[in-house]
VMD Tcl script that draws the C-alpha trace (Angstrom):
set ca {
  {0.00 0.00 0.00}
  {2.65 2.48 -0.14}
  {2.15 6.08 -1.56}
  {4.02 8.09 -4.29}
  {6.25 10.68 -2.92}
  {3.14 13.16 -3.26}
  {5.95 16.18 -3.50}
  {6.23 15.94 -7.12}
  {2.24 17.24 -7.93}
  {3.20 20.56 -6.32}
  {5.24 21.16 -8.86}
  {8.72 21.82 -6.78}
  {7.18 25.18 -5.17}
  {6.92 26.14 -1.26}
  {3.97 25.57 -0.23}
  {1.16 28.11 -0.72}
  {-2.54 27.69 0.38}
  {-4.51 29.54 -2.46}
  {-3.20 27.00 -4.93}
  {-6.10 23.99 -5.46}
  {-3.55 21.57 -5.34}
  {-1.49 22.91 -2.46}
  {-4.65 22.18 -0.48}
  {-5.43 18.56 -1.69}
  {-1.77 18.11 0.12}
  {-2.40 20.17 3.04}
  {-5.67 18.66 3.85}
  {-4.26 15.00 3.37}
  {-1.52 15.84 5.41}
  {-3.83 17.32 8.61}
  {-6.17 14.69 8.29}
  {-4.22 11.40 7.78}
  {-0.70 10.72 6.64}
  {1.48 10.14 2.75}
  {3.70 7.65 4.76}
  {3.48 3.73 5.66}
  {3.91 4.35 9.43}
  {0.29 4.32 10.57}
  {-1.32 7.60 11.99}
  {-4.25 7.48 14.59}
  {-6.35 9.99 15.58}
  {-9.20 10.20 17.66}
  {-12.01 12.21 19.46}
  {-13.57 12.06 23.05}
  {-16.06 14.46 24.46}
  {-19.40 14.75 25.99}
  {-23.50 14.25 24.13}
  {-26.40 16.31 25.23}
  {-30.05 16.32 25.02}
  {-31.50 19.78 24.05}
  {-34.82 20.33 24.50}
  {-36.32 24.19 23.60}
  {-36.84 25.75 26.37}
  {-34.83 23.02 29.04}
  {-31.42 23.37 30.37}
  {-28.61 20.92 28.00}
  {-28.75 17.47 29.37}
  {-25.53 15.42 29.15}
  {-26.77 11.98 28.23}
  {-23.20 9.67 27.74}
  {-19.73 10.20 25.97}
  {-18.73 9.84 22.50}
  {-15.62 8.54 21.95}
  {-13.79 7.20 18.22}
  {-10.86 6.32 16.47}
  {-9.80 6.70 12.95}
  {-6.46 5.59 11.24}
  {-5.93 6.70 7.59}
  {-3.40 6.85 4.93}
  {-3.61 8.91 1.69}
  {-1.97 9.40 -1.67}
  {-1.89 12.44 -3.94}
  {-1.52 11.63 -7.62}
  {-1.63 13.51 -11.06}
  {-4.23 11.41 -13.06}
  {-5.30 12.49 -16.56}
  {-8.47 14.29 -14.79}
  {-5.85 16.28 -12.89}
  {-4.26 16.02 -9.32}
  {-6.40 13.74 -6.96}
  {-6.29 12.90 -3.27}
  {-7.27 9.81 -2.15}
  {-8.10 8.63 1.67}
  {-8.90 5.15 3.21}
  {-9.52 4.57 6.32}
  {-10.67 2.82 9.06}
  {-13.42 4.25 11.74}
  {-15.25 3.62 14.93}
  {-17.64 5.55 17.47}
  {-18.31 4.23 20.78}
  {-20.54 5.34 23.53}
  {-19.34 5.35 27.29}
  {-20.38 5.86 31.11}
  {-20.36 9.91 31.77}
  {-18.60 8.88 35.49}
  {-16.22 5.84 34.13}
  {-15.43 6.33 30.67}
  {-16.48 2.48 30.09}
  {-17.81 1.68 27.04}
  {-21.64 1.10 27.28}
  {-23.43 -2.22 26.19}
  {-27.25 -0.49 27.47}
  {-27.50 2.34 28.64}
  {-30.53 4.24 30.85}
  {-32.68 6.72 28.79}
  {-33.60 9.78 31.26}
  {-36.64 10.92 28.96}
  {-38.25 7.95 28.21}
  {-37.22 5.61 31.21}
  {-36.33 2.54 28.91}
  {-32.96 1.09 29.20}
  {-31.74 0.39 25.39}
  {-29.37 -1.47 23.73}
  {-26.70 0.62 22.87}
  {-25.45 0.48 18.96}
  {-21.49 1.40 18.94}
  {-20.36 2.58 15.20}
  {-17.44 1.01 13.45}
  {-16.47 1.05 9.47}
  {-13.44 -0.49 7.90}
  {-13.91 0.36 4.85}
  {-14.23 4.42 4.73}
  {-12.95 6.37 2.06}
  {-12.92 8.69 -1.14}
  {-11.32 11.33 -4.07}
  {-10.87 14.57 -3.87}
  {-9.68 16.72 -6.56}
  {-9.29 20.52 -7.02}
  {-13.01 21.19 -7.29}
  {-14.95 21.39 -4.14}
  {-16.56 17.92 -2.87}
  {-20.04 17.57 -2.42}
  {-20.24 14.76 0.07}
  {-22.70 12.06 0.08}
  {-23.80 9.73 2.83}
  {-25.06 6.12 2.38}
  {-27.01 5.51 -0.82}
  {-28.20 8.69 -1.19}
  {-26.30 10.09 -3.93}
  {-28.63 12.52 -5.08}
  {-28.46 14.73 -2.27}
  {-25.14 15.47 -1.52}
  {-24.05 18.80 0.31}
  {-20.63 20.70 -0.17}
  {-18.05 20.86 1.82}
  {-17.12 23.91 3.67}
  {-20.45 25.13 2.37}
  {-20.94 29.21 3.28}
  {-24.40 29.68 1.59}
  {-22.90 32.11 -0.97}
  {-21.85 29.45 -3.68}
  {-23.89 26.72 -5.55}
  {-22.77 22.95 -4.80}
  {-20.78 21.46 -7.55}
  {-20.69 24.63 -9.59}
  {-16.85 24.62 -10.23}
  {-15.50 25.73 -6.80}
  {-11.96 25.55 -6.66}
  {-10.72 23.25 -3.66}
  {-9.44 26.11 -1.37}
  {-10.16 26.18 2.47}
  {-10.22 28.83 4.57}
  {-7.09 28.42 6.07}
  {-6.14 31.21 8.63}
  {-2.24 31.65 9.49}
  {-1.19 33.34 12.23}
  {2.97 32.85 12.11}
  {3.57 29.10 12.64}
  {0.00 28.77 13.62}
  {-2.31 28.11 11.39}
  {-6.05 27.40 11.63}
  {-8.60 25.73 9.46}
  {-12.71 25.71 9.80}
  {-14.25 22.17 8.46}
  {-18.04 21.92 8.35}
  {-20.44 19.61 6.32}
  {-24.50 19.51 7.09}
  {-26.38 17.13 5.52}
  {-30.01 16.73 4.83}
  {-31.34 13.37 3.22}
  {-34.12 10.77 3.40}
  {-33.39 8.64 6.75}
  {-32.57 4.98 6.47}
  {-34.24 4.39 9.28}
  {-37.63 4.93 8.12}
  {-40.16 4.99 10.72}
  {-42.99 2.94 9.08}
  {-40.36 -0.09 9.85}
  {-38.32 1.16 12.96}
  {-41.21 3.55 14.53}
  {-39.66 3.57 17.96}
  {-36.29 3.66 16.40}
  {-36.60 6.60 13.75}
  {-37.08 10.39 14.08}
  {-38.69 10.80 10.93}
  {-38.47 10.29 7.03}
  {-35.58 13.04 7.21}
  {-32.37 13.36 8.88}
  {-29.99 16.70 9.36}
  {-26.98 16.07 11.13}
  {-24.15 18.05 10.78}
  {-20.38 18.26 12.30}
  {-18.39 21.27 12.50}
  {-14.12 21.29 13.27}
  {-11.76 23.95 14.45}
  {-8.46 22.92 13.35}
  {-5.01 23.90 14.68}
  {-1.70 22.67 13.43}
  {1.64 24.03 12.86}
  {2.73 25.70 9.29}
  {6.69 23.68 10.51}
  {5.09 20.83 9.77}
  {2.37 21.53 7.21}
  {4.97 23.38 4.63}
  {8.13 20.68 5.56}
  {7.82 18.79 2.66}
  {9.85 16.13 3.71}
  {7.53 14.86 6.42}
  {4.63 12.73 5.69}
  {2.04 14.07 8.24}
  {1.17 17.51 10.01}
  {-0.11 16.84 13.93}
  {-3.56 18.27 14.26}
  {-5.58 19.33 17.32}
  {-9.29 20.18 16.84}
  {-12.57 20.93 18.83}
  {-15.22 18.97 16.89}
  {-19.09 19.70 17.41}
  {-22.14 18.38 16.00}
  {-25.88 18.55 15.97}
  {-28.43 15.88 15.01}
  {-31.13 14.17 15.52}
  {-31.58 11.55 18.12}
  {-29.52 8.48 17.36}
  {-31.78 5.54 16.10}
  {-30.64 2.80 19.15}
  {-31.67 5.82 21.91}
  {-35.24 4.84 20.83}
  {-36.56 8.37 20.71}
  {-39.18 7.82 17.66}
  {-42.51 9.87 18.34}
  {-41.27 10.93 21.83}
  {-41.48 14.75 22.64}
  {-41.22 16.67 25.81}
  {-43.59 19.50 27.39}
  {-40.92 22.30 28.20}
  {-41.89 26.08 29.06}
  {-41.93 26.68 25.43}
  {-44.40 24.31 24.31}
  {-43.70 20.73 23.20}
  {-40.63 19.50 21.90}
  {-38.94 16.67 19.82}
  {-35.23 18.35 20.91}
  {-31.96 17.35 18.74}
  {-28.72 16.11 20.50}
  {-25.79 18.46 20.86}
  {-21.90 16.87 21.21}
  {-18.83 18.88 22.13}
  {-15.94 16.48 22.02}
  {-12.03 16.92 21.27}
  {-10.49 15.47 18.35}
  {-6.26 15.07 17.11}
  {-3.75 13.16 15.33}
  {-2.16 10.71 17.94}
  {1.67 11.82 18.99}
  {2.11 8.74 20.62}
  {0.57 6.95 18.77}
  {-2.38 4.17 20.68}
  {-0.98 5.34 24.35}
  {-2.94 8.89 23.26}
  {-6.42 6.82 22.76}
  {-8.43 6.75 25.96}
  {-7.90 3.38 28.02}
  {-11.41 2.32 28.28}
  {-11.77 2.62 24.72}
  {-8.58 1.38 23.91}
  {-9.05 -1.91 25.87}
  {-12.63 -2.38 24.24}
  {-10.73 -2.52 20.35}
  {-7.95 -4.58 21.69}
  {-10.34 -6.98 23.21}
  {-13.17 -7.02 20.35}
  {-12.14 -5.14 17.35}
  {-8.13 -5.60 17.09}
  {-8.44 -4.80 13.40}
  {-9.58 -1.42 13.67}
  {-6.03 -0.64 15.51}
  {-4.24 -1.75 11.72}
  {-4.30 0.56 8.72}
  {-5.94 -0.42 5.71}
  {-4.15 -2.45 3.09}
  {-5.75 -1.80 0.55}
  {-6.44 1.61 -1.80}
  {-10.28 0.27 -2.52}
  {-12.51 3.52 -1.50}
  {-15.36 2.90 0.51}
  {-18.98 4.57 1.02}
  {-19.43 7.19 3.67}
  {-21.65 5.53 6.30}
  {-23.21 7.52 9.29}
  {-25.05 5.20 12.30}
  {-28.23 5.64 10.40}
  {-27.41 4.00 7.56}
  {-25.01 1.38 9.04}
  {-28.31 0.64 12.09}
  {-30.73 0.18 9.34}
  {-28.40 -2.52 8.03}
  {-27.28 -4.84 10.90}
  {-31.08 -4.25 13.06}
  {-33.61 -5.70 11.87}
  {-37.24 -3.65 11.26}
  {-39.18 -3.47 14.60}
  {-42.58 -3.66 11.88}
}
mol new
graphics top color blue
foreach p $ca { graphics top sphere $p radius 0.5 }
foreach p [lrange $ca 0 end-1] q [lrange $ca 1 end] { graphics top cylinder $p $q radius 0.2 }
display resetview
């Protein structure tokens, strides 16, 4: 599975962030790693239950891992960056850290089986026109990345983030919401799904250094990020039809996360014990890289839920 020296596609200049293809390298360098030395990341942090009107409600943690590799070639469509990668996202005790196997819903009193989220085969192209990113099988609905309301999706919009550098820091805002049918659908999983849509969305603030994002001769750039996202209730919290009388009237409410999310310095000692243990024990092979350049599907819980559970109807 080794990469080409990705170098040579910059075409031997320093490297400069309003160039399309300087940024392909950039943001394969942040979020995963050119070399064969494996590069984990991973994210910890806190879910809540928002109702309008009610004070936040932390429900249980969110913890994941991710290790990636990528490549940056010059096809004949142009320069391209490729990722693949493996992913999980497990859900742990607010007081332990301990991954969950049920956990105690405070709304609706019923203590649930808890659905922990793990894909091996993640992945996908880039190239210097802005993605518009799809989830699952719905292809046809696809929102762009980095998407500021002022520019149509896949109208020709060169792939240049808004990367802010202040001396040898430099920061970088990564957001995607989506909007699609769910694949839950709640005329088979009615206690399961939220509705016939979903909306979730995740937003990063990224800090790295430019010493290691311009060094050329280094395969990866450490990253540290605050990661947040809104969405609807999960399908295994078994919120379908529920709703809440608040001072404001009745509410479905969303879930909120705030959570932490970086590259790995030290490699797995940097990936919290509890959750550590759990892949060691269970899922050892989501602690090796992929070894393989075969692009996968983006999969959210939704769509990986409605697969493995089968319909309550």
């Amino acid at each position: 599975m080794t990469a080409p020296d990705p170098t040579p596609v910059l075409g031997g200049r320093d490297l400069d962030l309003t160039d399309p293809v300087h940024n392909l390298y950039a943001f394969g360098k942040v979020w995963s790693t050119f070399g064969d030395e494996p590069v984990y990341s991973t994210f910890h942090g806190t879910l809540y239950g928002w109702f309008e009107g009610r004070k936040l409600t932390p429900l249980v943690g969110f913890q994941g891992t991710g290790v990636t590799r990528c490549r940056l070639d010059d096809t004949d469509d142009g320069p391209v960056l490729t990722l693949r990668g493996k992913e999980t996202g497990f859900f742990t005790d607010l007081a332990s850290g301990e991954v969950l196997d049920v956990w105690d819903n405070p709304f609706t009193g019923e203590q649930v089986e808890v659905y922990h989220f793990l894909n091996d085969r993640i992945g996908g192209t880039v190239g210097t026109q802005m993605p518009v990113l799809t989830v699952g099988d719905h292809h046809e609905e696809g929102s762009m990345m980095n998407d500021d309301g002022t520019r149509e999706a896949g109208a020709g919009v060169p792939f240049v983030l808004p990367w802010q550098v202040y001396g040898d820091e430099v920061l970088l805002e990564w957001d995607y919401a989506h909007d699609y049918p769910n694949p839950v659908d709640p005329l088979r999983w009615p206690s399961a799904s939220t509705g016939e849509r979903i909306n979730p969305s995740e937003h990063f603030t990224i800090y790295t250094s430019w010493d290691d994002l311009a060094d050329l001769s280094t395969p990866t750039a450490h990253f540290r990020a605050g990661f947040s996202r809104i969405s609807p209730w999960w399908p295994w919290m078994r919120m379908g039809g529920f709703a809440l009388d608040t001072p404001a009237g009745r509410s479905n409410g969303v879930m909120f996360g705030r959570m932490f999310s970086r590259s790995c310095r030290r490699g797995l000692d940097d990936v919290p014990a509890p959750m550590r243990r759990r892949l060691e024990e269970r899922h050892p092979d989501y602690l090796e890289p992929p070894t393989d350049w075969d692009t996968g599907t983006i999969l959210s819980t939704w769509e990986a839920f409605a697969r493995d559970t089968p319909p309550e109807v």
